[in-house]
C-alpha positions in Angstrom: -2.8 192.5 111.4 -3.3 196.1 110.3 -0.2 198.2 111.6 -1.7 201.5 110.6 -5.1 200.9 112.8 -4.9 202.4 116.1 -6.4 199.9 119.2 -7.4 200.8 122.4 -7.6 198.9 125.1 -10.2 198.9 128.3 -9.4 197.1 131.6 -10.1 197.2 135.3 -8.7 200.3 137.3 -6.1 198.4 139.0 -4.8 195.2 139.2 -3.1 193.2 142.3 -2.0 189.7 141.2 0.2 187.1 143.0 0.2 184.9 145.7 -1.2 186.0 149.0 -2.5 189.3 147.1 -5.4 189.3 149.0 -3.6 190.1 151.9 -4.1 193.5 150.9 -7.4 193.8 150.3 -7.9 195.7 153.5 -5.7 198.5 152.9 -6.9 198.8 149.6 -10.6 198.8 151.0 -9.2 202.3 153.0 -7.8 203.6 150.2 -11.1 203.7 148.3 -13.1 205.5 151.0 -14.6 202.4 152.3 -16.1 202.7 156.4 -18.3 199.9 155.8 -18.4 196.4 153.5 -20.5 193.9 151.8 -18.9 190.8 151.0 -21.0 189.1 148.0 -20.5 185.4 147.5 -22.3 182.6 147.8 -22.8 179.4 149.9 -19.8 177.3 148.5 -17.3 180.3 149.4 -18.5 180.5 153.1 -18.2 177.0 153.4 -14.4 176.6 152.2 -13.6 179.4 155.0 -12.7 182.0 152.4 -15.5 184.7 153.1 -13.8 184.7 157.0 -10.5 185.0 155.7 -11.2 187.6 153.9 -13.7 189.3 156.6 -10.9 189.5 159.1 -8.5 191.1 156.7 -11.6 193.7 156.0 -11.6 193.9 159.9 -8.4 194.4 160.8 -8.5 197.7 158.8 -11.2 198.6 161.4 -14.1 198.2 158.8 -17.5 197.1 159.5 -18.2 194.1 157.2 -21.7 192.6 156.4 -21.8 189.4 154.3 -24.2 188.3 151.4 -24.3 185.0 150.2 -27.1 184.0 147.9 -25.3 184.1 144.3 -26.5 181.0 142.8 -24.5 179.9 139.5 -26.3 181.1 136.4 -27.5 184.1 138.9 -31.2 185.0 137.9 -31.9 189.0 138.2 -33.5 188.5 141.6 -30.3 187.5 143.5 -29.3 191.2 142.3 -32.4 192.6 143.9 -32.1 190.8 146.8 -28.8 191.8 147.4 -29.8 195.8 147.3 -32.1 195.7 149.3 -29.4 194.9 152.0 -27.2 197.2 151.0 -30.1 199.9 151.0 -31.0 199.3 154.3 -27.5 198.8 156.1 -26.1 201.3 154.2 -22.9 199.4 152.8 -20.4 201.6 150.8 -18.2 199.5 149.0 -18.4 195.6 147.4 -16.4 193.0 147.4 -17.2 190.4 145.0 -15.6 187.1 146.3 -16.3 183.9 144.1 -16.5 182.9 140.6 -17.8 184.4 137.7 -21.3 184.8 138.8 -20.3 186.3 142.3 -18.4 188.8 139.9 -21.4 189.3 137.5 -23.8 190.0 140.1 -21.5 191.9 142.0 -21.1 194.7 139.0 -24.9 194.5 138.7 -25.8 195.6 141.9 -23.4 198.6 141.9 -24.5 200.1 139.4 -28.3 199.9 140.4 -27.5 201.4 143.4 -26.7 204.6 142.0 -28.5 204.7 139.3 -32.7 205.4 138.9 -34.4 202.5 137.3 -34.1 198.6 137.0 -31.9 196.5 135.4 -33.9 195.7 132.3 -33.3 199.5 131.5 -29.5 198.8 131.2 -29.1 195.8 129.4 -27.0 196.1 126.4 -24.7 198.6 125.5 -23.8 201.3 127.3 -27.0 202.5 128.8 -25.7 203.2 132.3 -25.3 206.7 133.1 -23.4 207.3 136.1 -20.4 205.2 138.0 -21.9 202.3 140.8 -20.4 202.2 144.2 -17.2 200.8 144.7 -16.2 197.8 143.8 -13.1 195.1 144.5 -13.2 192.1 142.8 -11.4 188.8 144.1 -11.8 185.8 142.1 -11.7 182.2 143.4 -12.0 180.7 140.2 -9.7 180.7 136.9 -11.5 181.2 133.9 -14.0 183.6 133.7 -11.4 186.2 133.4 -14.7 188.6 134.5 -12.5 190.2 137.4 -11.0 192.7 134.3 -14.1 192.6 132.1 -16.7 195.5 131.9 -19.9 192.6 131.3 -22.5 191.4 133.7 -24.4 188.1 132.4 -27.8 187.5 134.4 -30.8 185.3 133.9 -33.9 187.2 133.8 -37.2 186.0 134.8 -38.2 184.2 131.3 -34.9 182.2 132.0 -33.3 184.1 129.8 -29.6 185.1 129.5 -29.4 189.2 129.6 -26.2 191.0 129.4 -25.1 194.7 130.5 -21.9 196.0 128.9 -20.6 199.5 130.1 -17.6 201.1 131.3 -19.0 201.4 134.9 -18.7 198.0 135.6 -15.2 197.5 135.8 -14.1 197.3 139.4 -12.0 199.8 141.0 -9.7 196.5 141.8 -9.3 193.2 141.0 -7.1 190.5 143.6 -5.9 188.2 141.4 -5.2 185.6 144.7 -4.0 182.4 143.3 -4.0 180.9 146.0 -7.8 181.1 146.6 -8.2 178.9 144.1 -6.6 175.7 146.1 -9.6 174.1 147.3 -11.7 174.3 143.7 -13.1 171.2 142.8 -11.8 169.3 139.8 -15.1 169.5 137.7 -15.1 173.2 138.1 -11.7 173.6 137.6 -11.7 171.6 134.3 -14.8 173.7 133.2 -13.1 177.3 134.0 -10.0 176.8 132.5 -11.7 175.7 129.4 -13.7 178.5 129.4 -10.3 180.7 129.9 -9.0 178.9 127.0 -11.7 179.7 125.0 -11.6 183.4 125.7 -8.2 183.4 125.1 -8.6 181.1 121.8 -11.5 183.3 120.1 -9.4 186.6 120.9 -6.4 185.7 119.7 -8.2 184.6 116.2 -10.8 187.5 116.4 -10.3 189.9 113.5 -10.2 193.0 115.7 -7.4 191.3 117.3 -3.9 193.5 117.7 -0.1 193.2 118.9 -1.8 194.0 122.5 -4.2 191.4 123.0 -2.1 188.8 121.0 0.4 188.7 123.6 -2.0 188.7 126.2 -4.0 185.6 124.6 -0.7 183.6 123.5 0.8 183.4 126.7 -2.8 182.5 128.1 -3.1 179.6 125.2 0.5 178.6 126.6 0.0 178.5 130.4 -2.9 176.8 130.0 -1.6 174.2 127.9 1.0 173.6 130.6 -0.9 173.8 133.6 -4.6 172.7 133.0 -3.8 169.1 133.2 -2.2 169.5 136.6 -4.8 171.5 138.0 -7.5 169.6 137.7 -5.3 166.6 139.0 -3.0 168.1 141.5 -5.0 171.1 142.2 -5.2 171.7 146.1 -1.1 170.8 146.0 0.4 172.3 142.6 0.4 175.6 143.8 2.5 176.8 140.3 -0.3 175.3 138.3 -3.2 177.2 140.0 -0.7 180.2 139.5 -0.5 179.9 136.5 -4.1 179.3 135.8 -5.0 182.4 137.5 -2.8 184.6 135.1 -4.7 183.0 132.0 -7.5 183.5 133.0 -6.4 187.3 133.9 -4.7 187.4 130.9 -7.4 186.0 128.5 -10.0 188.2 130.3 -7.9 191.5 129.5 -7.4 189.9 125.9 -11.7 189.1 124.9 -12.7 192.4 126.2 -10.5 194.2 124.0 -10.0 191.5 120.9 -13.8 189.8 121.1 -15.0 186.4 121.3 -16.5 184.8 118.4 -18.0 182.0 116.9 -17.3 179.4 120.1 -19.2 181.1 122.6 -22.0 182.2 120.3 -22.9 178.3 120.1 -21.8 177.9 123.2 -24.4 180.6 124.9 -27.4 179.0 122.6 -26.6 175.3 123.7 -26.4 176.4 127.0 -29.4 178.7 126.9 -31.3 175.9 125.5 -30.1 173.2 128.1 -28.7 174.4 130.9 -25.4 173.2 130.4 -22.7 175.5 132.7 -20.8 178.1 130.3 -17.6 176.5 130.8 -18.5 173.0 129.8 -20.5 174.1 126.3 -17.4 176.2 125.5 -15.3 173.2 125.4 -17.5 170.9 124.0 -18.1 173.9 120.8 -14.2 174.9 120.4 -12.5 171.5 118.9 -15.1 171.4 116.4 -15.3 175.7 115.8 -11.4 176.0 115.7 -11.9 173.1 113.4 -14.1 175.3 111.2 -12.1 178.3 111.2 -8.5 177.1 110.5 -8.6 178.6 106.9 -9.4 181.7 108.0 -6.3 182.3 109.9 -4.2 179.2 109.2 -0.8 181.4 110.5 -2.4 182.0 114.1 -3.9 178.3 114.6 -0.4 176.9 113.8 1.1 179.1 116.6 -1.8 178.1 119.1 -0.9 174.5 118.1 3.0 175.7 118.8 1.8 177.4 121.8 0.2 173.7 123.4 3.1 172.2 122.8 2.3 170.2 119.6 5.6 169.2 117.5 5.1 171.5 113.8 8.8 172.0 113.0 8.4 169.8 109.7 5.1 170.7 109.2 3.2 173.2 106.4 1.6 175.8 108.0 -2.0 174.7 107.3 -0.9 171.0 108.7 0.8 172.9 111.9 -2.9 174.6 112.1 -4.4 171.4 112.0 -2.5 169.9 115.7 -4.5 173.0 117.1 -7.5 171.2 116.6 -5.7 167.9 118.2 -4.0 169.8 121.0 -7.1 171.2 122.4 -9.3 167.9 122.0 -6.2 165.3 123.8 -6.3 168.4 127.0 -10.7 168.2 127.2 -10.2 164.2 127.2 -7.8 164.5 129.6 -8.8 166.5 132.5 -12.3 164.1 131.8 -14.7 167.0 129.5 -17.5 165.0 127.6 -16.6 165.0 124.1 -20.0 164.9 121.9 -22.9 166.8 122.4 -25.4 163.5 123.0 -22.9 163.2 126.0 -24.6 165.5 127.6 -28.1 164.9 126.4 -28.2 167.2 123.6 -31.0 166.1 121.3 -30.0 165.7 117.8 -33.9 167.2 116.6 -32.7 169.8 118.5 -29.6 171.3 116.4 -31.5 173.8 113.8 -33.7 175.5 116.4 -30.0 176.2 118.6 -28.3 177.2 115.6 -31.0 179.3 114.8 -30.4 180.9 118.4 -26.8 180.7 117.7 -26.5 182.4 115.0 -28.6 185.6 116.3 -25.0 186.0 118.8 -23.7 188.9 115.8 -22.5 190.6 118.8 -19.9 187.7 118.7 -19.8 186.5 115.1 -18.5 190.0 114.1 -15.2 188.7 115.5 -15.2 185.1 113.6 -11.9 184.9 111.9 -14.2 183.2 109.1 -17.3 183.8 108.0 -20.3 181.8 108.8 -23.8 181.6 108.4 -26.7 179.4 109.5 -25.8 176.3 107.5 -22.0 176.1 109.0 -23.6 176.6 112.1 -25.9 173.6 111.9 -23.2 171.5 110.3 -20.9 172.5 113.0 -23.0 171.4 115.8 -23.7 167.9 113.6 -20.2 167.7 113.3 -20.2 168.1 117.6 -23.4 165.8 118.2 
């Protein structure tokens, strides 16, 4: 780490985390101007009685609350459409994203296409948005995206494409980090979103444009998670410390990639599940064994302390062989909590590998950060390695 570079660090606006946060989401709602509310979610939210919950806390403040509820996952461009031409004509002024990471996702979308001229195709990538979007609170009822306290919005486009906006304006005026929300997630999805936290908070901790900030952020992340992933996904509607615990990795790790990067994981990650459909969480943990595998020499010090971190024994150990229980500590949790282990598990065709990694390795947004360099022929031998 280089002590004479100077960092800076972007997050959300505010931040309420803790059990039975949500609770305040009302007030807060006031506080930010709001007369009038659209809840944005989708089916699966209105379903576990969630959306009321949190529409009778909005009303008890007074507010006039209208619901939308067509986020799909892997939300296409058209949900965000759909969504503003409600808010257009019944003239909402303030959001409240209430679901998982694509709830979140579309949620930042439509704000800032509300306010400003254009479509959304004219604000993908970097900083292209001019102006701030209506208010926004953001409330997640997953634990792993992390996107509550990230300034990205992931869509797919028409062409089934995966597009991305990254500005500024798309951090929410408040997150509610409500662990308690995230009781009644299934154990699938819960395995899958705190692998994808893990991930995130994996990549950033070995990213290169890593500092003393997002290290501690992304340590504690790796640790929690190692500690608490296991009983989530099998004691999840009763551990209530493990889904606490979740939730601040995942908060954590989100604060920690936004600043630090991802790298190399989620680039193969993104082109497998581009290619196949397979949800982000799941092709994150099937990449990161066999990635973290790759990378140890790059950064054999940090991989030994994320092995440390997971609870892996490396008192009498080198530091290259404590970096190597990373790689051991990461595949034992995926078998655990029941993540397919090989790429053919999920119906990945071998023939298929050098036209990913040829996707893959396109991601430079992302392999700027790799703690190793790596070109196309690692990439393909890293996915062979996976199959």
């Amino acid at each position: 780490m280089d002590m004479n570079a100077t960092f800076s660090i972007l997050t959300t606006k505010k931040i309420l985390a803790g059990n039975n946060a949500v609770e305040n989401v009302g007030r807060e709602a006031i506080i930010l101007g709001a007369n009038k509310v659209l809840i944005i979610t989708d089916i699966g939210i209105v379903k576990a009685g969630i959306v009321d919950k949190v529409k009778k806390l909005l009303e008890q403040e007074n507010l006039k609350v209208g619901v939308f509820e067509e986020v799909e996952p892997e939300p296409h461009t058209k949900v965000v459409y759909n969504c503003i031409k409600k808010i257009e004509k019944e003239n909402y002024n303030l959001l409240v994203g209430l679901g998982g990471g694509s709830v979140i996702d579309v949620t930042k979308a439509v704000s800032v296409l509300i306010t400003n001229k254009g479509v959304l195709e004219d604000y993908l990538g970097f900083d292209k948005v001019k102006k701030p979007g209506i208010k926004k609170i953001q409330i997640p009822t997953t634990s792993g995206t992390g996107s509550e306290a990230t300034h990205v919005s992931v869509l797919i486009n028409e062409n089934e494409e995966k597009v991305v906006i990254y500005s500024p304006y798309l951090f929410s005026d408040l997150a509610i980090v409500d662990p308690l929300l995230t009781l009644s997630m299934p154990p699938k999805i819960t395995a899958h979103t705190g692998m994808d936290a893990l991930a995130h908070a994996i990549e950033s901790y070995t990213s290169v444009d890593a500092n003393i900030f997002t290290d501690s952020l992304s340590l504690k992340a790796i640790s929690l998670i190692g500690k608490s992933l296991r009983k989530a996904v099998l004691q999840g509607d009763k551990n209530i410390e493990a889904r606490y615990n979740m939730s601040m990795a995942s908060l954590f790790a989100g604060i920690s990639f936004i600043n630090a990067g991802c790298n190399a994981v989620h680039a193969l990650a993104l082109a497998l599940g581009g290619k196949y459909h397979i949800p982000h969480g799941l092709s994150n943990a099937l990449m990161l064994p066999y990635v973290i595998d790759f990378n140890l020499p790059g950064n054999f010090e940090k991989f030994a302390n994320i092995a440390e971190a997971m609870g892996e024994k490396i008192e009498s150990l080198s530091i290259p062989e404590s970096a190597r229980k990373s790689v051991n500590a990461v595949q034992m949790l995926s078998e655990d909590i029941g993540i397919p282990q090989r790429l053919r598990d999920v119906n990945v065709k071998k023939d298929d590998i050098e036209e990913v990694s040829k996707i893959a390795i396109k991601a430079t947004r992302l392999l700027v950060h790799n703690p190793r360099k790596i070109g196309l022929d690692d990439i393909i031998k890293i996915y062979q390695s996976a199959w």
